[in-house]
C-alpha positions as CSV (number, residue, x, y, z in Angstrom):
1,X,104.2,226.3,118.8
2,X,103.5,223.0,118.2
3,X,105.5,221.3,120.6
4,X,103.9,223.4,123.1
5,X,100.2,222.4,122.4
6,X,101.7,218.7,122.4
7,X,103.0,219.6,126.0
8,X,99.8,221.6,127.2
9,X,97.6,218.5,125.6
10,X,99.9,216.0,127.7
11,X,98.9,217.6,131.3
12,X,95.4,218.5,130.1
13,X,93.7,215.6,132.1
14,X,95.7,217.0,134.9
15,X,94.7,220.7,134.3
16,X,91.0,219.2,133.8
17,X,90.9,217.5,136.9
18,X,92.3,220.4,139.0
19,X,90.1,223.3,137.2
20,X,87.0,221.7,136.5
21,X,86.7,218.3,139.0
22,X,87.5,220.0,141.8
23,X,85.2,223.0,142.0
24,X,82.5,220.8,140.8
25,X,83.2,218.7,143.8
26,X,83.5,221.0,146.1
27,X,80.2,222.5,145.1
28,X,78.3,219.4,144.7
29,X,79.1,218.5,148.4
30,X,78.0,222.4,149.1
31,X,74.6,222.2,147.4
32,X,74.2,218.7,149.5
33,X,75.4,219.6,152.5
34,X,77.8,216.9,153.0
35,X,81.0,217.6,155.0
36,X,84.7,217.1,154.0
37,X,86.4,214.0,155.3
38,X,89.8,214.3,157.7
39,X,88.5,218.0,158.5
40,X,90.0,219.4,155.4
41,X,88.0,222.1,153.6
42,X,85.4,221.2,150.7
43,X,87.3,222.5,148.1
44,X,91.2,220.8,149.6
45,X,88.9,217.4,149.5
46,X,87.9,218.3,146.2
47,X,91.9,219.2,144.9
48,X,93.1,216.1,146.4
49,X,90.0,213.7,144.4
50,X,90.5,215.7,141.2
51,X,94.3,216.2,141.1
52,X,94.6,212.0,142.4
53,X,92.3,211.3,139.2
54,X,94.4,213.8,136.7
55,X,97.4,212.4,137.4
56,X,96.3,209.2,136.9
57,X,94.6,210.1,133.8
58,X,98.0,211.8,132.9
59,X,99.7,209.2,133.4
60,X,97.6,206.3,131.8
61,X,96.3,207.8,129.0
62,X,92.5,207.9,129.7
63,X,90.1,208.7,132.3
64,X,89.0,205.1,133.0
């Protein structure tokens, strides 16, 4: 059990970013009417910014 919370907790910024920085994007850009860039949908823009900052967090250790 324990070396699968340390494998959940090593994709969690990854999880993060896909679950909650997405959708929050996507909505954000909904409630402001602003438009998705490349014609991709609100929520596909919102994927590719949050899963491009998961992995990075992933992969460096920290958000910032």
């Amino acid at each position: 059990m324990e070396v699968a919370l340390k494998k959940l907790f090593t994709v969690m910024p990854l999880i993060f970013g896909i679950g909650f920085i997405a959708p929050l994007i996507a909505q954000t850009m909904a409630a402001w009417h602003w438009e998705a860039p490349l014609g991709l949908t609100r929520i596909a823009f919102g994927l590719t910014i949050g899963a491009a900052w998961g992995l990075y967090a992933t992969l460096r250790g920290r958000w910032v």
